[in-house]
N, C-alpha and C positions, 0 to 999 in steps of 0.2 A: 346481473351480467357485468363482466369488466369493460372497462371503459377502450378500447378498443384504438391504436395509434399507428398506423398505417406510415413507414419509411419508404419513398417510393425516391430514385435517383434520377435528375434531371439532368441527364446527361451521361459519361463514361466515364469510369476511372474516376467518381466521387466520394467515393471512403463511405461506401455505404454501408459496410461490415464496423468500419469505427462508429460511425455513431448510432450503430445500433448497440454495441459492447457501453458506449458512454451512456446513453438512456436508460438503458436495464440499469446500470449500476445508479447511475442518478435519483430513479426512484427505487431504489430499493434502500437508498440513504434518504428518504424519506419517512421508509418505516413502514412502505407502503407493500399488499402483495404484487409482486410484477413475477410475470409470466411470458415468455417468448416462443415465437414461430414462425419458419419460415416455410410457409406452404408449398412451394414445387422450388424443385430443387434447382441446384445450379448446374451446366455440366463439369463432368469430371468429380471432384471432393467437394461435400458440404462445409466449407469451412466455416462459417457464419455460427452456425448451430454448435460445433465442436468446438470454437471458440469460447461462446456460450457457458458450454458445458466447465470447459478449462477454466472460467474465470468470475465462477458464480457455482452456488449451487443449484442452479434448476437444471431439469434435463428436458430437452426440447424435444419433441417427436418428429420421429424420423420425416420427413419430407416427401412429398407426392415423387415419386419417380418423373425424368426429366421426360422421357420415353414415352411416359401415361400421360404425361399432360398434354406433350406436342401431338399424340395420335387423339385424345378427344377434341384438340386447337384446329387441326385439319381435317377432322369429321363435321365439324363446325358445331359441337355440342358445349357450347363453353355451360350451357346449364352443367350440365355434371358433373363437367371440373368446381366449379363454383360449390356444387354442392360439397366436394369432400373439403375445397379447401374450407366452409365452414365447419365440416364436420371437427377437421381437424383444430383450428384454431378453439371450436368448443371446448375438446379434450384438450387442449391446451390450460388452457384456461380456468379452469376449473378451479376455484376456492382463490380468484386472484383477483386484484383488485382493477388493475392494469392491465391488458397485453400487447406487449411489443411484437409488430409484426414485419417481415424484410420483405419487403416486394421483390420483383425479377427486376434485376440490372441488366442491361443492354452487351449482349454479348456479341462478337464477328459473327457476321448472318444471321442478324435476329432482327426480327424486324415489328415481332408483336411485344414485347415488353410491354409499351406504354398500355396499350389495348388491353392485357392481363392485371395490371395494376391496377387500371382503372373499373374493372369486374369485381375486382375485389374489392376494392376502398368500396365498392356499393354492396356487396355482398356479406360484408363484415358489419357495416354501419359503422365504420371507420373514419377518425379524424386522418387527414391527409399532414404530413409532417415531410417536406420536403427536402432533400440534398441533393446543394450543388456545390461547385469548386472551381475558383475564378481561373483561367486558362489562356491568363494575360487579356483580359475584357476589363475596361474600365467598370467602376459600381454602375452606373446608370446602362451599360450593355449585358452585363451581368444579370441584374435584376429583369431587363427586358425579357432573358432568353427564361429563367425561370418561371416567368408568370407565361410565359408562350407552356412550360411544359403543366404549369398546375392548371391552367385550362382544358387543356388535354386531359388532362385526369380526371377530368369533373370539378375540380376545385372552383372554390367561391361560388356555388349555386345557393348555401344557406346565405350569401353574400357577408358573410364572416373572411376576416384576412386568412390567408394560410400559415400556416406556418413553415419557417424553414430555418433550415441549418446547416450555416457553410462551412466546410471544412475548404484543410491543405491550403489555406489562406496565407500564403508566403509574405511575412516583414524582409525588409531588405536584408540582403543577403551583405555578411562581413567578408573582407577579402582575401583572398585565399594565401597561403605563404607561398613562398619561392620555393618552388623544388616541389609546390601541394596540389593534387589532383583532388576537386571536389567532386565527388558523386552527387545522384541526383539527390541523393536523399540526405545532402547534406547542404542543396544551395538556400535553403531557409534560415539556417542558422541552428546553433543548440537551445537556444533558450524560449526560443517561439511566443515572443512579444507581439504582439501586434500594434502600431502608435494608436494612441483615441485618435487623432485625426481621421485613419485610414478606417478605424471600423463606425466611425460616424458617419464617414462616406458610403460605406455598405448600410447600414443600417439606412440612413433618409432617402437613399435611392430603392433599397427592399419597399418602404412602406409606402412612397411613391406609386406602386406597383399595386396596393395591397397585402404585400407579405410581411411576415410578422417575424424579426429574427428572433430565434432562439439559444442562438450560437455561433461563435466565431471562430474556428478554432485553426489556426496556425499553422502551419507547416512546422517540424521540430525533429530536428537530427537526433536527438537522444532517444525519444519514443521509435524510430524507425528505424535506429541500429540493427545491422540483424548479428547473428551470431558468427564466429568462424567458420562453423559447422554448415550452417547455409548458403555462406559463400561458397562452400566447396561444393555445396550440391548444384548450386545452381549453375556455377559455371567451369564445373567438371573436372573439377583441379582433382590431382593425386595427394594423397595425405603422405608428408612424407614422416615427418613427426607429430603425433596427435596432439600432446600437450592437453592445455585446457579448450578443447574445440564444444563443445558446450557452454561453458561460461564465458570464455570472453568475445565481449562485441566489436565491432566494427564502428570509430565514430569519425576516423579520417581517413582518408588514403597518403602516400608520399608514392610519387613514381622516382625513385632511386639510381640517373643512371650518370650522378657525377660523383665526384671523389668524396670518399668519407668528410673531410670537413664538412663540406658542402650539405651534405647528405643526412648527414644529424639534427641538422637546424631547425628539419622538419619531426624527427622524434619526438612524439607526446604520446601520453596515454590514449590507447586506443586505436591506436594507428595503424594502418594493414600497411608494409613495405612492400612496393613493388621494385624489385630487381631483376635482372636477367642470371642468369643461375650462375654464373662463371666468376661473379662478384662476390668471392670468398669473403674478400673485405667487410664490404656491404653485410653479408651476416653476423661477423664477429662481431661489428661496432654494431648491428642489431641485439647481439647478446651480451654485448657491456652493459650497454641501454637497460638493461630486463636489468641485471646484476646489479646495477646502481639505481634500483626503485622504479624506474620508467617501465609502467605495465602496458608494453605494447604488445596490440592485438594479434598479429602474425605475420611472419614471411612469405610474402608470395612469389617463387621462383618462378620465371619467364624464360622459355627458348628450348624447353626441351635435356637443358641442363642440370645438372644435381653437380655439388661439390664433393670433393672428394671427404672417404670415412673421416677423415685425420682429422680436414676440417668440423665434421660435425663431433668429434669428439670432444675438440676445443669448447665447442658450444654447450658442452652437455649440462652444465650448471645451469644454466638458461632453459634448455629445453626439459630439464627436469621440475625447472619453477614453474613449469608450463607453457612454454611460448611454441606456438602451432607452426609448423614449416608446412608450406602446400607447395605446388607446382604443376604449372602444364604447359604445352607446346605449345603455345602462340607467342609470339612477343611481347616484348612490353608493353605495348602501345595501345594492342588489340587486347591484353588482358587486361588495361586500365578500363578501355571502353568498355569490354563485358561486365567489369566490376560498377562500371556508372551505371548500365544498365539493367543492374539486376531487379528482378520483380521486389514491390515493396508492401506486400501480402504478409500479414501477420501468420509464421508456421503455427500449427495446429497444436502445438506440443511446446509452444514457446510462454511457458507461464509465468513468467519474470515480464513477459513484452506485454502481455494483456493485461495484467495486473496494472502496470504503468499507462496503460492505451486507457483502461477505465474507467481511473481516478484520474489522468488527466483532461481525458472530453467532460468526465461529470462536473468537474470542477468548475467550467466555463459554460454550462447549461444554465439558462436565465431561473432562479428559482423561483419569483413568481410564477412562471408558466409551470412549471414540473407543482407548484404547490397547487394549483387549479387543476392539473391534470390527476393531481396524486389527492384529490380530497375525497374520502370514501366516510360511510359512517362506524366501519369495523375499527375493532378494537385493536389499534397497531401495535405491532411489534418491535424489535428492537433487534434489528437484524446485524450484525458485524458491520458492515457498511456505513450502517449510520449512526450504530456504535461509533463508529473513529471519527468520522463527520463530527459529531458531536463534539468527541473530546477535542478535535484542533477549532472548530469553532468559538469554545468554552474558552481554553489555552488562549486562543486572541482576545479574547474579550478580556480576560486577567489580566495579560501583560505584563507579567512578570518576571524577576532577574533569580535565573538559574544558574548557580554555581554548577562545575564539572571539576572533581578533584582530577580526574583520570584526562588531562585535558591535551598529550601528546600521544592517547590510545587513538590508533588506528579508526577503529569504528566511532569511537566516540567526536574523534575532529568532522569525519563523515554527517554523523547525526547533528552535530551542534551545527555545521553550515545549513543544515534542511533545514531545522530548526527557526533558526535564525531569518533565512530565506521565505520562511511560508507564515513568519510572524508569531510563530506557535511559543517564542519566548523571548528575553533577553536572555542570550547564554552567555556564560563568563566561562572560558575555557584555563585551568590554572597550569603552567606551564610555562618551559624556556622557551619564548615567542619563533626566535629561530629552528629550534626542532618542532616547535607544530605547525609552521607555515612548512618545513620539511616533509612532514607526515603528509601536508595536503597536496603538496607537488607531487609525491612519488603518488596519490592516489586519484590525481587528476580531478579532483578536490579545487573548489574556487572558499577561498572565505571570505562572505563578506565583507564589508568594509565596520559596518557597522559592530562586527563580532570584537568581545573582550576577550584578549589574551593578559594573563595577570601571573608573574613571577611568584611562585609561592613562598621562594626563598629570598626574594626583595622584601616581601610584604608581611614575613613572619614576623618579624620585632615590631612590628606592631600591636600586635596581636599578644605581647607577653605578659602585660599589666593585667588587661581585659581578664585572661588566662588566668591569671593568681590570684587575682579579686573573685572569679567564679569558682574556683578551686583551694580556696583560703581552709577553707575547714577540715579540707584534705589534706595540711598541711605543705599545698606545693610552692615551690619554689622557683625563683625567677629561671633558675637555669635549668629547674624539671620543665617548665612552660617550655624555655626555649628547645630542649628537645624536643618535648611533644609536638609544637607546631614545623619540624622537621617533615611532617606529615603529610602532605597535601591533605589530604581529609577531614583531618585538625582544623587546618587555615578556612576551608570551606564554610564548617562550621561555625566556627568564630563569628563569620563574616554575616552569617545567618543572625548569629548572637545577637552583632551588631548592627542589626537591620540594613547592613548591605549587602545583601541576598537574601530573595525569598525563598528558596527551595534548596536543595542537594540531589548529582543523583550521582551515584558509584556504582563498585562492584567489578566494571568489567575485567578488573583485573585483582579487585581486594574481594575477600572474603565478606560474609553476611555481616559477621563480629566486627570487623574491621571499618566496617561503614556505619555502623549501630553504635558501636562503642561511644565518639566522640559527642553523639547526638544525644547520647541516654548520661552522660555526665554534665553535658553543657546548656540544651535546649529541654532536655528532660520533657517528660508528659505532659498532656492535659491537665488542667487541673478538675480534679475528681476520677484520674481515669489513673490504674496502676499498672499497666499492663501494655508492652506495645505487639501487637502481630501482625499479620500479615492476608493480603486476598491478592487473587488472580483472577485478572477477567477473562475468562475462557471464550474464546469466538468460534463459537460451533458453527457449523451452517445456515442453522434458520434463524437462533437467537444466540443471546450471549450470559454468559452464567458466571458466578460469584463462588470462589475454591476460598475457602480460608480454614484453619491457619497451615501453607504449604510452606512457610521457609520459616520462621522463628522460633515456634515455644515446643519444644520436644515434648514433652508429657506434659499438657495443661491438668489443670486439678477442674474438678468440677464449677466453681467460679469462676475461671480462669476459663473455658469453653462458654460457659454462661456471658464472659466479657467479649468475647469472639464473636458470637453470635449477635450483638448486639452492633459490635462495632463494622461489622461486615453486614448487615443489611443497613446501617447507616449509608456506609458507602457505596451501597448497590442503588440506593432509591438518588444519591449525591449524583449520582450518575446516569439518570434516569430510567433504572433499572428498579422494576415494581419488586418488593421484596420479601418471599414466601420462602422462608429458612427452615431448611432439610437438616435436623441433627442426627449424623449418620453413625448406624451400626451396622454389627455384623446380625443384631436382628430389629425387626417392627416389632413394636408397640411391644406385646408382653409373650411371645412366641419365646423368646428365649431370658436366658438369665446368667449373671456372672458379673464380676467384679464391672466389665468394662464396659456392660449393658446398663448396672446402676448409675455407674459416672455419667453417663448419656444422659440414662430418666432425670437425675441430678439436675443437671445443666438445665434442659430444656425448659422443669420447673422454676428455676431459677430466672432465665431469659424471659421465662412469661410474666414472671412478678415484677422485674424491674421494667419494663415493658410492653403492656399492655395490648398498645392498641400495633404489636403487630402479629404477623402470622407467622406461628413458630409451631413445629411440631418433630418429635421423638421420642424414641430412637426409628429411625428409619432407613432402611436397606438401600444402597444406591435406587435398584430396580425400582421399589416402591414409590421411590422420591421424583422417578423423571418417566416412568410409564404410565401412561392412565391407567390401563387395563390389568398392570400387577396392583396398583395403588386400591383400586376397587375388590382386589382381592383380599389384600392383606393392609388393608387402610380404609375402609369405605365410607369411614367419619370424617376424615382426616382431609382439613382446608390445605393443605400444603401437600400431600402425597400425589402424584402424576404430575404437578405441576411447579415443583421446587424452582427457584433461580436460585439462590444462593445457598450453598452448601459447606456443613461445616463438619470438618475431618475429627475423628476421635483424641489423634495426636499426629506429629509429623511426620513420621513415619509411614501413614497413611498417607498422610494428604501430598505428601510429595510424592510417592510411586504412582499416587492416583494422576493428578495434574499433567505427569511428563509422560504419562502411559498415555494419556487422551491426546497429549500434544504431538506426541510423536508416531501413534499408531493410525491415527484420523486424521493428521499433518492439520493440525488445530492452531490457528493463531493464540498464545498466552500474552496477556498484556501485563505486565506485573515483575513477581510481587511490587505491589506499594502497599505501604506500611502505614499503619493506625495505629493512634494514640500520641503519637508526640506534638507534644509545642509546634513545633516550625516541622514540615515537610519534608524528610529525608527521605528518598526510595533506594530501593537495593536492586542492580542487575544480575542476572547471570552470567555468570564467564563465557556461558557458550550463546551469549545474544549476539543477534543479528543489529546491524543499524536502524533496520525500522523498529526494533524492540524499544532502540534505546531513544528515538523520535517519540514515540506513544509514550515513555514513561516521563519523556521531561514535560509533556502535553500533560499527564497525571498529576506531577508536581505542580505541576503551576494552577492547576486549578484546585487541587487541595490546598494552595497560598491562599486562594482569594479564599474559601472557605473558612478555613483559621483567622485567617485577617479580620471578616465580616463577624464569628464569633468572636471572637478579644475587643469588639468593636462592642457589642452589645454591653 
């Protein structure tokens, strides 16, 4: 039976939907099964469960109708409510190690919550996991009104502490600019610090009490941005120009109603303008603003007024870059206050804001507790979640100095500030320090302090001796060097050479060649290893799988797959990914025949001799390799068939149609390519990677550092 963790909210308006989204994800970065339900519903929309669904793979079952519960609540049969909610949490449950359950939050006119909560926390055999949310109550008032509600609940009868978990815990709030109207959900701040002072103060006054925190987690303007698109809904604006009203957020306001000097001051990325409509001004220097890099969120026209066409056509470069025009009849004043006041409910379809809501409650969940909670005796998995978990926990533990040739690319200044920010590396961004502190302003972009920006063309003659000494045999020359390190990629490299940098990672703008190249003349292979290629870590839903070779060796030869396979379950187990290698064809075992079914049989033979003690089996049909039930058809000896992680492609040709089909038709998180076989650490991006792509691969490099490091050590 799973272990069964009961969220019940001491009080109103406690983010009890947050940290249910941050527990499921928490243990499921565990490795652990976690399973969710929320038994009678909420009125109106389930959003809890649809959230859920949005930002995980499990699918929760639909919830008791609100209607059923309250008419068996007022027949006074709570038996048989109880019974379905356990019916239901059983079917929940199922095959899970965990289940996360949301109790009834305290709705206008509700007056039994507590009372249902507390049927359930006994009807489940549930551990009681408490939320609450300071509401300007010092800690020691705080903590009083919470053990008032875990009493209520039944809690402390095993006479065990409770546990609990505070959110929307506001650090002080920064001051707002001249000309800047903060909403609500901006007076915490963006970065949602909390001092140790203030959560030692929670914390000794919690335990005072009995209660046992599990969590502190901040009030944070970035996580509670909502989108343009929801400001409109919520407070009934007209779209006058759509723009980007899907993607872009909401992270300040400006109420707009002095002269443009004035009025600009407050311009930054993010910023919704409030104007009164008649303030033609006021939108043009809004669409300078867009025109010279300031990605701000959108114009909000006040009073009933629109500018004339003329004017909106001046604007039209702007509003073609996306910048959102709304409007509606109230003033300014009252549509500042509606805008302070909007609900701060995570929409249902907002999957960029849950993915961030997630990882940032899981992040701040005590791991000792989640690792008591989450200890089962089944054999875990290795779920996406704790996939990444891993790899940025690893990436810190390294510590290592990450070159970035591409270091005034857009996404790439983005990532290296995460980066650097979440400890996951030492970035060296290469680049004219002035255009990448440019790149970061126009993207509203902070870089830390600590981040390296490094001239590549200051720091190329350095690099030319080093250069001809490693290239002597090639006959180059002082002034071939000096071109070559012309290069940014070149200089990277070098720097690798010279063991001032651990790793590399390109691509977002060069080619595979073009990142490979300087690293296969300079750092060159392994020694014993001839061959370099390539894996992707596929993040499917339940687990994560190993693609190789999808971006380097076009037609490997049968040792050359045989070196694939060995090198990519190397790096599946490096990664704690158990390593059962699928050599795939277009048929099993000996059903079919033909030049490119022997090159398979070839290989596999091969991978089994030079390696023994792993599990390798081929030729195998995708089907065969990841179905049980085709595998026992057409495999039923076979240790690796239904249950493959690592998979390795006939040539590239396959392996990359395969990889971007799965990525793109299952919207599949791909981690990768990172590249096997060389000396020092180079990875290759895609042109079309996202900034978290390129966060996870500098996370890969650097722990492929410590790796190589600790062998060259031996």
């Amino acid at each position: 039976m799973a272990h069964v963790l009961l969220l019940a909210p001491a009080g109103r308006q406690v983010g009890l939907t947050t940290a249910c989204l941050g527990l499921v994800r928490a243990l499921d970065r565990q490795g652990v099964r976690v399973a969710f339900a929320k038994p009678i519903a909420a009125r109106g929309e389930d959003r809890v469960s649809a959230l859920v669904r949005l930002g995980s793979s499990l699918r929760p079952p639909d919830p008791i109708p609100r209607a059923e519960a309250d008419a068996l609540l007022a027949a006074g049969d709570d038996q048989t409510l109880m019974e379905r909610v356990v019916a239901l949490c059983a079917g929940a449950a199922e095959g899970a190690d965990v289940l996360v359950v949301a109790g009834m939050w305290p709705e206008p006119g509700m007056v039994h919550s507590t009372r249902v909560n507390a049927l359930m926390l006994k009807a489940l055999d549930a551990e009681l996991v408490l939320v609450g949310s300071p509401r300007g109550e010092t800690p020691a008032e705080l903590a009083d009104a919470m053990a008032i509600a875990a009493r209520g609940l039944g809690g402390f009868g095993d006479g065990e502490p409770v546990s609990c978990f505070l959110n929307r815990v506001a650090p002080p709030a920064p001051a707002a600019r001249v000309g800047e109207s903060r909403p609500i959900w901006l007076e915490a701040g963006e970065e949602g610090e909390l001092p140790a002072a203030e959560i030692e103060a929670y914390r000794a006054a919690l335990e005072a009490e009995r209660l046992r925190p599990i969590a502190a987690v901040p009030s944070r303007g970035d996580l509670a941005a909502p989108r343009v698109k929801d400001l409109a809904e919520a407070i009934g604006a007209r779209v006058v120009r759509s723009g980007d009203l899907e993607g872009r957020r909401i992270r300040h306001v400006a109420l707009c109603a002095m002269a443009v000097p004035g009025s600009i001051k407050t311009f930054r990325p993010g910023t919704l303008v409030i104007t009164p409509g008649d303030r033609s001004d006021i939108l043009l220097a809004a669409a300078l603003a867009v025109l010279n890099g300031v990605p701000l969120a959108a114009v909000l026209l006040t009073g009933g007024v629109e500018p004339e066409p003329h004017v909106f056509e001046m604007c039209d470069s702007a509003l073609r870059a996306g910048l959102p025009v709304l409007a509606v009849d109230q003033g300014s004043y009252a549509a500042a206050t509606a805008v302070a006041g909007m609900n701060l409910q995570v929409p249902p379809d907002d999957a960029v804001r849950v993915e961030r809501v997630m990882t940032a409650v899981a992040d701040l969940i005590d791991p000792a507790w989640l690792r008591s909670r989450a200890a089962t005796t089944r054999v875990r998995r290795l779920s996406p979640p704790a996939f990444r978990q891993r790899l940025v926990e690893a990436a810190r533990a390294a510590n290592k100095r990450i070159v970035l040739p591409e270091g005034a690319e857009p996404r790439t200044v983005a990532a290296a500030a995460i980066a650097q920010e979440r400890g996951i590396a030492r970035c060296v961004l290469l680049g004219d320090a002035d255009e990448v502190h440019e790149v970061a302003r126009r993207q509203g972009v902070t870089l830390p302090p600590s981040i390296e920006i490094v001239d590549p063309a200051r720091v190329a003659p350095w690099y030319v001796a080093p250069l001809v000494e490693r290239r002597a045999a090639k006959g180059m020359t002082a002034a071939q060097a000096a071109q070559e390190l012309g290069d940014a990629v070149m200089v990277g490299t070098m720097m690798m050479a010279l063991d001032e940098a651990d790793g590399l990672v390109s691509g977002a703008l060069h080619t595979t060649a073009h990142t490979i190249r300087p690293a296969l003349q300079i750092v060159k292979t392994v020694p014993g290893c001839n061959l370099v290629s390539s894996v992707f870590f596929m993040c499917l839903p339940e687990q994560v799988l190993v693609f190789g070779d999808c971006a380097v060796n076009p037609t490997p030869t049968a040792e050359q797959l045989a070196d694939i396979a060995v090198q990519s379950a190397d790096s599946a187990a490096a990664f704690g990914i158990e390593p059962r290698v699928a050599m795939l064809s277009y048929s099993t075992g000996t059903s079919g025949a033909g030049e490119e079914v022997e090159k398979v049989k070839r290989a596999t033979e091969l991978a089994r001799a030079a390696r023994p003690d792993l599990a390798i089996d081929g030729p195998l049909q995708y089907d065969a390799a990841v179905m049980p039930d085709v595998a026992r058809q057409k495999a039923p000896r076979s240790s690796v068939a239904g249950r493959a992680t690592v998979f390795v492609f006939p040539d590239l040709n396959t392996g990359n149609v395969t990889y971007k089909a799965v990525q793109r038709s299952a919207n599949v998180v791909s981690i990768g390519p990172m590249l096997q076989g060389l000396a020092r650490p180079v990875n290759d991006l895609s042109r079309g990677c996202l900034v978290e792509d390129i966060v996870f691969t500098i996370a890969l490099t650097a722990i492929q550092a410590r790796q190589l490091a600790a062998r060259r050590s031996r």
